[in-house]
N, C-alpha and C positions, 0 to 999 in steps of 0.2 A: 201890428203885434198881436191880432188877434185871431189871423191864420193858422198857425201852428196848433192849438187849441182846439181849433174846428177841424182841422187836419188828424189829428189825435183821437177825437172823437169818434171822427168819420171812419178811421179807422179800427179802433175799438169795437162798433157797431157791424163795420163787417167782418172783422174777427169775430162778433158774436155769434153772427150769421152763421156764417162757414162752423161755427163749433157745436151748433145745435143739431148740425145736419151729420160731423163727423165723430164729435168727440175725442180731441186731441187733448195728449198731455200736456199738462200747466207747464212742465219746465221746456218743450216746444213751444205756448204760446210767448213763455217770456223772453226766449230767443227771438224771436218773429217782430215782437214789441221793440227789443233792444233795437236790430237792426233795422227799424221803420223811425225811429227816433234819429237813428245817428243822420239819417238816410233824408232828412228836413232839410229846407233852406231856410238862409239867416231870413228874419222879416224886415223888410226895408223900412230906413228911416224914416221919421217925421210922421207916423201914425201912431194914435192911439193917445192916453193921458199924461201928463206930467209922472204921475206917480207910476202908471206904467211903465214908461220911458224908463226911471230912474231904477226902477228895479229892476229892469230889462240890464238897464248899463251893469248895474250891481251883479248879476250872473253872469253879465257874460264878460264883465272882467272876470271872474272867480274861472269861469271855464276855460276862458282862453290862456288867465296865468296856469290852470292845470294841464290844458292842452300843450302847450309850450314845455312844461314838467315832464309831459307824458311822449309828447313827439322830439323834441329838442336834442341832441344826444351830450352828454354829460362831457366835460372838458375834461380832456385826456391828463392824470396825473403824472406829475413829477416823476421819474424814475427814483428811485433810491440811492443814494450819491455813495462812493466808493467807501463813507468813514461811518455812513450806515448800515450797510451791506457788514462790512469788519463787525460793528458792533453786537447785529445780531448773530453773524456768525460766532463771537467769543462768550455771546450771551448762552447759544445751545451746548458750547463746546469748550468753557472756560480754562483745557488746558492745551488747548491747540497754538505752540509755539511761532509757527509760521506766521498765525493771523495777528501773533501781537506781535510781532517784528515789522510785519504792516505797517500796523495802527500806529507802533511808536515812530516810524519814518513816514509815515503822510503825516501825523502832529507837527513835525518839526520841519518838514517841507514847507509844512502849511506858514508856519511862521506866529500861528495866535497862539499866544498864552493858554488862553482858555483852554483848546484842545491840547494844548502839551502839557497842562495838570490835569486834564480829565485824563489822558492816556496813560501818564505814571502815575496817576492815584488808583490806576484801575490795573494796573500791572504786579504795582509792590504790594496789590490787595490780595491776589494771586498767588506772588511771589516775594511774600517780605524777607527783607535781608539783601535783594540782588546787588549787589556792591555798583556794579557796572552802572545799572537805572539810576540810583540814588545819588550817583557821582553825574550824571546827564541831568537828573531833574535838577538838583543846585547850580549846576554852570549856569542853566537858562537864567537863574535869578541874579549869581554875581554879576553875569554879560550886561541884563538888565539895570544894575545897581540897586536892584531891591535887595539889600542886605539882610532886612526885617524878617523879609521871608526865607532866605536863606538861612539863617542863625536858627529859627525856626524846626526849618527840617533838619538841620544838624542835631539838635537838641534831641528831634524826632529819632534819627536812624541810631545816635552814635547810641544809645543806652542798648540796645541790643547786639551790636552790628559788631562780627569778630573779625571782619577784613579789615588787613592791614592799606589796602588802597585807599580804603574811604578813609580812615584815621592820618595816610600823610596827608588826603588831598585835606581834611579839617586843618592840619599844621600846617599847610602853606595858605590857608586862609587866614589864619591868627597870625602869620608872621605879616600876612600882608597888610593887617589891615592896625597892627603894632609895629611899628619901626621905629618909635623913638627912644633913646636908651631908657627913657623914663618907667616904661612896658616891658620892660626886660622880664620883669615877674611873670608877668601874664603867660609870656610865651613860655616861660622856664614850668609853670604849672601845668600847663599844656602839652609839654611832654612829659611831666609824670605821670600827667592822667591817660595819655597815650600806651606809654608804658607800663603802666599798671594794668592796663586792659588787656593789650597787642605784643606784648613785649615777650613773651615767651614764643611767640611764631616764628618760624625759621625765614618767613619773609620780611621778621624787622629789623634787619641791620640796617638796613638806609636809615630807618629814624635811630638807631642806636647812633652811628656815623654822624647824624647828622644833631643829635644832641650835643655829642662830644665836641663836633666844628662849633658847633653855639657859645658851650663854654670857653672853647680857645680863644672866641672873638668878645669876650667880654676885658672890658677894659679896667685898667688897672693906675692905683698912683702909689700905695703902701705897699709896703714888704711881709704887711697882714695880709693885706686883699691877695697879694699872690703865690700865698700859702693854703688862704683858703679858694683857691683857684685849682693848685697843684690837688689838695684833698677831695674835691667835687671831682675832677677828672677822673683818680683813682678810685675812688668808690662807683663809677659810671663802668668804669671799668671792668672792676672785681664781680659790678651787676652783670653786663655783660656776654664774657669771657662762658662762663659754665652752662653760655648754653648752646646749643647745636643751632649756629644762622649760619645764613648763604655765606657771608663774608668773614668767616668765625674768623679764620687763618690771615685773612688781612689785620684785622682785628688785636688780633695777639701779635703780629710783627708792629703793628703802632705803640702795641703795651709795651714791649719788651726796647724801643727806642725810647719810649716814655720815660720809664724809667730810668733806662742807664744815662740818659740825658739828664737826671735829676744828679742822681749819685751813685756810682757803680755798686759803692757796699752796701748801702739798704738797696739797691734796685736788684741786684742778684737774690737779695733775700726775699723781695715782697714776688721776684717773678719761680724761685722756688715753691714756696707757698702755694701760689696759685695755676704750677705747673701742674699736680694732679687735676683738677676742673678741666684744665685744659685740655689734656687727655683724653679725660672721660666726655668731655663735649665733643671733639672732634670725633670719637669712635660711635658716639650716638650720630652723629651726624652721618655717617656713613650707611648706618643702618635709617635714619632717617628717610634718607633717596631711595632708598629700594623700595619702601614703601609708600612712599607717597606719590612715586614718578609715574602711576598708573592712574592716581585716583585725582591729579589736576592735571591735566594736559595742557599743553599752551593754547592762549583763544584765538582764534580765528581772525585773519586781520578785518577791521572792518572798514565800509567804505568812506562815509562822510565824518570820518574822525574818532567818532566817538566810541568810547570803550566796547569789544562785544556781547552783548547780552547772553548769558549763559540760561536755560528756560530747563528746568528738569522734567522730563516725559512722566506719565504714569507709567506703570512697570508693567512688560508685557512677561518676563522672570524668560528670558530665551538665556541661553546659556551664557555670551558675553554680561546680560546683568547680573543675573547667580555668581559668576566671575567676580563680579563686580563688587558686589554684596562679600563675597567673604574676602577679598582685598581690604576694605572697611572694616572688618569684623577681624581680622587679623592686626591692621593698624591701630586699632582702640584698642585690642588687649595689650597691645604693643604698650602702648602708651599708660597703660591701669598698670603694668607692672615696675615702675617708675627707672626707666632706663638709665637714666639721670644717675639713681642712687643718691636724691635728695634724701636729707635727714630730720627728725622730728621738727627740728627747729623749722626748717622750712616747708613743713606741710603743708603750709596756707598758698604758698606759691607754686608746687606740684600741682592741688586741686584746682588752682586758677589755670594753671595749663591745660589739666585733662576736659573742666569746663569749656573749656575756648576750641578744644580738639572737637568734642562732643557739639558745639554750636554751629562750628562749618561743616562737619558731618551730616545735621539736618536737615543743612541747606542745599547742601551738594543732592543727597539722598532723600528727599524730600518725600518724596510718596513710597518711600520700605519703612512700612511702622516696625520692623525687626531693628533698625536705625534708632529709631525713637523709642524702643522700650528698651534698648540698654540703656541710652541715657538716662531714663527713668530709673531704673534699679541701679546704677552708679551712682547718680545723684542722691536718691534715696539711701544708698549705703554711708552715705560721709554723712547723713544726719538733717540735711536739705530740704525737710518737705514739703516745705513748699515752693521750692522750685523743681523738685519733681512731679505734683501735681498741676504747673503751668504747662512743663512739657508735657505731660501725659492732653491735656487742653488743647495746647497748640499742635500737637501729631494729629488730635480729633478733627481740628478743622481743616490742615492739608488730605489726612483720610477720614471722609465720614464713616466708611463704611469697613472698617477697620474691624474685624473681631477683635483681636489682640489689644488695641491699645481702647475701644470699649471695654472689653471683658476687666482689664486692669482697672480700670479709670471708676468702675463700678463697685469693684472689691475695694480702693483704697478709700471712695467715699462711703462703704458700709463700712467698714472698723471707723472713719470717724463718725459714724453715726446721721451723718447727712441722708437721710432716705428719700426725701423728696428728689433731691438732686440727681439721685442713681433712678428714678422710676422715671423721668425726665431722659437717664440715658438711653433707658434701654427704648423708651417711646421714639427717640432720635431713632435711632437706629433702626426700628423695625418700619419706619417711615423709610429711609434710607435704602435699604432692601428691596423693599414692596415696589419704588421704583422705578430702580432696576429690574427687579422682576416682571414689571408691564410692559419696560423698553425691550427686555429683552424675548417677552411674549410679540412683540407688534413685527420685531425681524424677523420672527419664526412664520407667525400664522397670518394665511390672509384675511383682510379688514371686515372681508364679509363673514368670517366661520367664527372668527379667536372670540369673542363674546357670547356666540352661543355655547358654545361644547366646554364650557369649564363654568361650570355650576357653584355657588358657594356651596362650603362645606357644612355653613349652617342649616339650609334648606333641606329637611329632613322628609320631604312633603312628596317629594319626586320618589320617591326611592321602593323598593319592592316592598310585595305584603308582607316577608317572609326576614325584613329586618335588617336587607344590605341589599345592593344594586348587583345585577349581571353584571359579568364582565364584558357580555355582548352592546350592553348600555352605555359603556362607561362608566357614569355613576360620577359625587360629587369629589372634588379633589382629583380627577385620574391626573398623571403627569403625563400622557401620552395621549389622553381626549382630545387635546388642539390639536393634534399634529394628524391625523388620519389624509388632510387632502394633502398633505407635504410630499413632493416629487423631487425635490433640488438636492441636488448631493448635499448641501449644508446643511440639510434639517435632522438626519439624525444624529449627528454631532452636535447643534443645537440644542435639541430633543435632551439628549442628554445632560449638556450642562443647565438646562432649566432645570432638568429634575435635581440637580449636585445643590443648584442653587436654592431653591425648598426647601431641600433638606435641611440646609445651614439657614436658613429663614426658620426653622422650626427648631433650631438648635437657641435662638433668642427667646424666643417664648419660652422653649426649658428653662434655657439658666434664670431668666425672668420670673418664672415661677418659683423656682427654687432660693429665689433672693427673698419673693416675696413670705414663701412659708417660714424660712429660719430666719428674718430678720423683724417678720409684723406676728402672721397667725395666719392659720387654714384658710381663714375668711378671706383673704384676699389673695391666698392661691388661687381660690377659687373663684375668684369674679377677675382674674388674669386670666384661667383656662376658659372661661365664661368667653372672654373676648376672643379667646384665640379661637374658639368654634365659628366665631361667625365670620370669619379671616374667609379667604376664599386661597390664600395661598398656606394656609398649617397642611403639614401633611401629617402622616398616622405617626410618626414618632412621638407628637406632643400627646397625644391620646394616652400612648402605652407607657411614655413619664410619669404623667400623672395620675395616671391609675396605680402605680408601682407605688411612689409618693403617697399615695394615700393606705397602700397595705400596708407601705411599710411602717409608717411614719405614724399614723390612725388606726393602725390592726381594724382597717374598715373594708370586709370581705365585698362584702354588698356593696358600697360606693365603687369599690373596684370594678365591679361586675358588670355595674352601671357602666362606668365608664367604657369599659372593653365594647359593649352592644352598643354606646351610640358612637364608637368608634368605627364598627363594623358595617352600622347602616351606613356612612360615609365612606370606610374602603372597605366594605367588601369584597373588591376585585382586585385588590392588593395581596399577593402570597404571602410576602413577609411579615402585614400583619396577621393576618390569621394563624400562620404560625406559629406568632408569639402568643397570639392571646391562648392558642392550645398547650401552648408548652406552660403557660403562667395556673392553667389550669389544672393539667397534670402535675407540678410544681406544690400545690396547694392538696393535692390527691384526690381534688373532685373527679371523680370517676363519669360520674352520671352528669354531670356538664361537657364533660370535654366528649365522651362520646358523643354529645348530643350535638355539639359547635361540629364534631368533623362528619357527621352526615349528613347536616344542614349546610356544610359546605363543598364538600366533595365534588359534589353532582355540578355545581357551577361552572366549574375552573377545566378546561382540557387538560386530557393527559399529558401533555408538555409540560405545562405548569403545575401540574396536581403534586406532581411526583415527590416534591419538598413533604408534602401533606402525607402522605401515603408510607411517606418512608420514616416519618416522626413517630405516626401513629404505630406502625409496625414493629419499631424500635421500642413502644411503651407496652404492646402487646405481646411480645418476646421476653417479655423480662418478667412481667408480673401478671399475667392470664396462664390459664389451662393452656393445655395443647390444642384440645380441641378449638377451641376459641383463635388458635394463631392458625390452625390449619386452615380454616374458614377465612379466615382473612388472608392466606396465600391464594386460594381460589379466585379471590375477587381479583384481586393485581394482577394475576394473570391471563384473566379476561381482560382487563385494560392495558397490560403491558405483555401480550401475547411472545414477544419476541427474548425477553428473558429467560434463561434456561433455569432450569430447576435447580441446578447445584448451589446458582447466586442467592436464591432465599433461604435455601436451606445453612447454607455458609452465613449469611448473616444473623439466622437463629441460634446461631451460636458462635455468636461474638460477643464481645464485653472489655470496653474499654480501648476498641480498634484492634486488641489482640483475635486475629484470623490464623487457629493455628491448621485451619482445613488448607489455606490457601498457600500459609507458609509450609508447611510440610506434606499434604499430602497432594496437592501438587505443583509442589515444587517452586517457590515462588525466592524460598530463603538459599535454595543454592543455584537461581538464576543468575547467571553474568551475562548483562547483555554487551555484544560487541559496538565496538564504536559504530554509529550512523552509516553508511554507507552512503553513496552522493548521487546515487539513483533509485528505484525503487527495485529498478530490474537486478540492480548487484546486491540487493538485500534477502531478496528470495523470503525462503520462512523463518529467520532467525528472529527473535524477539529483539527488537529495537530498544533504543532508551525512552521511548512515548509509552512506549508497552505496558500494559497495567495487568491487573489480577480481573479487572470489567473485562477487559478486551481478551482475554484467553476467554475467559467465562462465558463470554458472547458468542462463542464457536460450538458448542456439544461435540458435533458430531468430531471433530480434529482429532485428530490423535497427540495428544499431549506430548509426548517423548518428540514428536518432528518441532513443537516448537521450541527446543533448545538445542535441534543439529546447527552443527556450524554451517555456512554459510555456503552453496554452491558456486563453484565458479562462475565468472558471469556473462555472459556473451555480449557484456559491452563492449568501449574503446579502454576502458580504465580499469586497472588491476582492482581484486579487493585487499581493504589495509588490513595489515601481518594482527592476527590475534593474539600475537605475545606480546603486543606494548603493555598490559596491562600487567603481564606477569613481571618485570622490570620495572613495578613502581609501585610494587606489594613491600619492599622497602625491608627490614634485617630479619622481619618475624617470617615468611617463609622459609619452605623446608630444604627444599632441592635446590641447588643452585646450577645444574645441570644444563645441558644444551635446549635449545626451545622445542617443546614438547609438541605444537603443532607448526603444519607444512604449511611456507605460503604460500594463497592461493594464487596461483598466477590467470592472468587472464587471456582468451582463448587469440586468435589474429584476427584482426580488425577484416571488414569482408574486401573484397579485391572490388573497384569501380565496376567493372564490367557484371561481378555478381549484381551491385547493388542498384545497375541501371534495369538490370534484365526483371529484379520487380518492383524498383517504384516507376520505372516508365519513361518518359521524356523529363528534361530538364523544367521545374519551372519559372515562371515569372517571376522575378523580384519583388514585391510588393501585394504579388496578389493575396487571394484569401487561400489558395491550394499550397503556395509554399509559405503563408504564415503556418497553416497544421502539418506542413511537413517537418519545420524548424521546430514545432512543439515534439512532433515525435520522433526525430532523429536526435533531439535532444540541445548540445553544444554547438556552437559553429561549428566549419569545418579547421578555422583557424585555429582554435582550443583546443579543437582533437591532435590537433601537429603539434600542439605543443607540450599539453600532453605527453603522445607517441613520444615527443624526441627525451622528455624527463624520464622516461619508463624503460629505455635504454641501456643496458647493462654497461656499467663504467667499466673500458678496458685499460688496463695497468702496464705501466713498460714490468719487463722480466726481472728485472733486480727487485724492484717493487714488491712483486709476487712472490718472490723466494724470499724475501724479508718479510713477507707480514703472513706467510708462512712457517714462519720457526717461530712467531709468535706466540706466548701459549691459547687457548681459547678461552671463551668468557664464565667455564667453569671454573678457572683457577683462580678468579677474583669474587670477593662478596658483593653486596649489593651499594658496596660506597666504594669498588673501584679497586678496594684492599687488598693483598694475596690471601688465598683461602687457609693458608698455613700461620700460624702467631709466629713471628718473628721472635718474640722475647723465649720461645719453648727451643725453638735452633740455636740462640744464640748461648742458651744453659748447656746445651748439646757439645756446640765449642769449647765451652770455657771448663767443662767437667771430662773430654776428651782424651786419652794418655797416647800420646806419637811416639813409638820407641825413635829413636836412634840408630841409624842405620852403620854409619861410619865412626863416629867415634863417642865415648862415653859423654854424660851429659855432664856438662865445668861447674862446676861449685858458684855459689851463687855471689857478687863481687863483695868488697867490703866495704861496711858502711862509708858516703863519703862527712867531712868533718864539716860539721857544719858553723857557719858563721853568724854571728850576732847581726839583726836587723839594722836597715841605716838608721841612722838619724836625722829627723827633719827639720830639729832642734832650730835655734837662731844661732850664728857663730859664737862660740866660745874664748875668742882669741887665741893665739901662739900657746901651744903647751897645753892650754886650757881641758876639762875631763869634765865629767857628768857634772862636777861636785862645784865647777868652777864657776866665776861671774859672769853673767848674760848682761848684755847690752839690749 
């Protein structure tokens, strides 16, 4: 054991050696050292001392259990078994349908308990109310005979739960588990309280039906008991009947036996009575299906029995859900206008119905908080509120991130004064956001950029001497800083809805603010805007809030001013801010500020984007500067906007209030008619289009104005140009002329002959290639469009009878503009009637004699034999 040691030495020493002579770096010697050490053999047993020995044992167990640590290679782990895999997939993606349809069929494959209430406690947590789940979790326990726990979860579901499936399967549990006549009550309360819940749904006839069978089977020995047998029937009945169910019409044919089986003459009277209900249920009933046959569809059968799981998607709003969404929204007003034509008396039983409409509404429609804030404000209009601030609650937790039912949820707890609770929402909520907004930065930008190029907006430290960032920088806040290495078609579509989505991140922090100033004081606006600077996602809108907020609110110029500059150091490279803080400034009529903001800013921003700037400023210097001062500033523009013709600045100095009377009348802008679009470019020649604007004439100088409103040349396509008189035939009774059409159609010239048109584009080409993809660009249409076309463009020939008959027709000058004759009929017809015809043959006959006229009948009732006005009426 005491080799190693002299070995170590021995070699230390001539390390020393070699290092006098060369002078090598230390972290080489302790490489050298390392691997002379590893580089040792074990020293053999049975030398050296006890105490040696045993400290010897002592390292080199410790070595060799490290050795064994360090060389050994580590036992390969468990895969992740199929109900883990599920789990964390529903952990990342908690509304992903597919994977709980999984989870819930390997639970019940699997056969344990265990997992088939962790899988439905984790689904109705998701999705509470799913009738189908809830009716699957309880079988497990009845099949089981854990009753305890079943009464349990009944207890659970039925207090919320408007499906009528779950409320029979609870009555065939109470029938089952009461059979002796002794129980009869039990079960007889249990369909009131079914009925009192479900009983308005057009799916409860079976438990109506199946009440009424209850009562039949109730047993009798007095001629009491089966009177009050007959009046339990009939009042089940008269509940009933007035309302619109599946089985209404069954329903009423058992009434109408019912009773005449009792006693024809009160049974005639009691089914008069309740004939109008009846009526009026079955006519709602009809409008009932029309609306509801789209918004349940039948389920899907499922495989291993059990009911199928209905799971609601988040809303992607594609047009079948917008569809969808206002079917719903049709249905509930449907239903808020009480079709029924129940009466005050029954107002408690309307609102229990439009409640119960409005409960499977939220479940069906689960993530449209537009769904859950009508409830909200129905609910809250019958006086309810506190069960319209549960719903406004329980919308929050199906949508966090909900503007709508936040924004409410926050107004109704400021009027009750709760402020803690509302500064809690909006804190929810900008958590909620933020995100979102990260997940949706990590799809955008890659892992290695997205962290550097978006700077907090706090960090004021980065930023130019000169009080706001380049826009060649970026700078802190940019909404398009991450995105610079982005190549994939999907980034600037992304691009963009990150920036949508900032915006509305910065639309919380306003209303946030503004809860905070009108409900506490300034002071804690301000340690809210405190916080939102140091956000990394605020953009410049919360800036130019709350600097407005403070002018307006604080008459605090300076604090405003404030605010605007440590806005600017953060966007500087923002147009729309800058723009506003110049307009807030001219606004205020600082003159010597706002000049001083737009020459400190000008020089930044390219002409592209200046041009918002340039054209604000110009518009403030045309109105209230010298001449001199606005001539100088056309100079400069026109060096950066070279291509602008002179007439355009000069036309805007003298504008005011968008009225351009250079443009409308001198030239010619107010008696331009542009003709319909034309379907090429080549048949549109120089007419002025309907894109056509007062910029785009203006952008031409040298044109000559008068060519851009000739009409349109003929055009050497395949296709006519369309007639310029449709327009004049839908000028409608206030034109003048009703005359023939004032201009010629243009017809178009003849298509060229094959032979012209091989002789110059050359040989036929290739199908596919890239010579005849540019020939198809420049020939235009197929050739099969051109025939057909050609064959539409075709003069319709008429047989000869035709022709001679729609020729003695008059033409379309002899009718007005609604088809009328251009002549008044009533002016002819005075013409006839005031007319003198002599007589030609023989004089005109004296006009006859009155004839005698007779007394009206009489409708009278008979008078008997003889009988006269005067006489006795039977």
């Amino acid at each position: 054991m005491s080799e190693p040691p002299q070995a170590v030495s021995t070699t230390e020493d001539s390390m020393t050696d070699v290092g006098e002579k060369t002078q090598p770096a230390e972290d080489i010697l302790k490489a050298l050292q390392a691997l002379q050490n590893a580089s040792q053999p074990q020293p053999p047993s049975g030398e050296g001392s006890q105490e040696t020995i045993a400290a010897d044992d002592v390292d080199n167990t410790n070595a060799a259990s490290m050795e064994t640590v360090a060389t050994e290679p580590a036992e390969p782990s468990e895969p992740p078994s199929e109900w883990d895999l599920l789990q964390t997939r529903l952990h990342d993606n908690p509304h992903d349908t597919e994977a709980w349809h999984k989870l819930v069929n390997l639970a019940e494959s699997s056969g344990d308990i265990e997992k088939i209430k962790t899988a439905y406690d984790q689904l109705l947590q998701t999705y509470p109310n799913t009738s189908a789940a809830q009716i699957a979790y309880i079988s497990h326990f009845l099949d089981s005979g854990e009753f305890q726990q079943a009464q349990a979860l009944f207890i659970k579901f039925l207090r919320t739960s408007p499906d009528v499936d779950l409320w029979k399967f609870y009555l065939t549990y109470v029938r089952r588990m009461n059979t002796s006549p002794a129980t009869r009550d039990e079960v007889q309360k249990a369909y009131e309280f079914a009925l009192k819940t479900v009983g308005q749904d057009k799916d409860s006839g079976d438990i109506w039906n199946d009440y009424i069978q209850f009562i039949k089977s109730r047993e009798i020995s007095t001629t009491w008991e089966e009177q009050q047998k007959m009046d339990a029937l009939r009042k089940i009945y008269h509940r009933a009947i007035p309302i619109p169910l599946e089985n209404h019409d069954k329903l009423w044919s058992e009434y109408e036996a019912f009773e005449m089986g009792l006693n024809k003459v009160t049974g005639k009277k009691f089914i008069q009575d309740l004939s109008p209900s009846h009526m009026q249920a079955r006519a709602a009933s009809r409008q009932l299906q029309r609306h509801v046959a789209l918004l349940f569809p039948p389920a899907p059968p499922s495989n291993n029995g059990r009911p199928a799981l209905y799971l609601p998607s988040p809303p992607t709003f594609a047009p079948p859900e917008r569809a969808l969404v206002g079917q719903w929204k049709a249905y509930l007003k449907w239903e808020e206008s009480n079709p029924l034509e129940m009466d005050e008396k029954d107002k408690a039983t309307f609102i229990q119905r439009v409640q119960m409409v409005y409960r499977k509404a939220v479940i069906r429609m689960r993530f449209f908080a537009e769904i859950w804030y009508m409830a909200y404000v129905w609910t809250k209009s019958i006086g309810k509120l506190q069960d319209a601030v549960a719903l406004l609650e329980a919308g929050i937790e199906a949508n966090p991130s909900s503007f709508l039912l936040n924004f409410a949820y926050a107004e109704e707890l400021e009027i009750r004064g709760e402020k803690e609770k509302v500064h809690k929402v909006y804190e929810n909520l900008l958590e909620t956001l933020s995100k979102q907004l990260e997940e949706l930065e990590k799809k955008i930008t890659p892992a290695s950029s997205f962290s550097a190029n978006m700077p907090t907006t706090g960090n004021d430290s980065g930023n130019a001497a000169n009080g706001f960032a380049a826009p060649a920088e970026g700078g802190a806040g940019s909404n398009n800083s991450s995105f610079s290495s982005q190549n994939s078609d999907e980034a600037p579509s992304k691009t963009k809805e990150l920036a949508d989505r900032r915006t509305e991140y910065g639309l919380v922090y306003i209303m946030y603010i503004r809860f905070a100033r009108r409900a506490e004081n300034e002071k804690s606006a301000r340690a809210i805007f405190s916080r939102a600077r140091k956000d990394r996602w605020t953009p410049w809108e919360v800036y130019e809030a709350h600097a407005l907020m403070e002018y307006h609110c604080q008459k605090e110029t300076l604090a405003t001013s404030r605010i605007f500059e440590a806005g600017l150091k953060a966007f500087g490279h923002e147009v729309e801010f800058v723009l506003r803080y110049l307009g807030f400034l001219i606004s205020i009529n600082d003159e010597n500020n706002a000049r001083a903001l737009f020459e400190r800013v000008i020089g930044t921003f390219p002409p592209d984007k200046a041009r918002p700037l340039w054209e604000r400023w110009a518009r403030y210097v045309y109105q209230y500067m010298n001449l001199e001062t606005a001539l100088n500033l056309e100079k400069r523009i026109a060096e950066i906007y070279p291509n602008d013709p002179p007439i355009k600045r000069f036309a805007q100095r003298h504008t005011y209030l968008g009225t351009d009377a250079i443009a409308a009348r001198d030239l010619g802008f107010s008696f331009a008619r542009p003709p319909a679009p034309a379907p090429s470019t080549s048949a549109r020649g120089n007419a002025l289009g309907p894109n056509d604007t007062a910029q785009s004439l203006l952008g031409a100088p040298n044109q000559n104005t008068s060519q851009a409103f000739q009409a349109p040349p003929p055009s050497s396509g395949h296709k006519r140009a369309p007639s310029p008189d449709h327009k004049r035939r839908d000028d409608g009774p206030g034109r003048v002329n009703d005359g023939p059409p004032v201009y010629k159609r243009a017809r178009a010239s003849p298509p060229p002959r094959e032979r012209d048109r091989d002789r110059w584009d050359g040989p036929p080409r290739r199908y596919g290639s890239p010579a005849w993809d540019r020939d198809r660009e420049r020939r235009g249409p197929p050739p099969r469009r051109m025939e057909m076309e050609r064959e539409e463009e075709k003069p319709v020939v008429l047989p000869p009878i035709l022709s001679s008959f729609i020729g003695q027709l008059p033409s379309a000058a002899a009718f007005n503009a609604y088809g009328e004759p251009a002549f008044r009929t009533d002016d002819l017809m005075q013409v006839f009637r005031n007319a003198i015809i002599p007589s030609v043959t023989r004089p005109r006959s004296p006009p006859p004699p009155p004839r005698p006229t007779r007394p009206p009948p009489d409708y009278g009732p008979y008078q008997g034999p003889g009988g006269g006005r005067g006489g006795r009426r039977y």
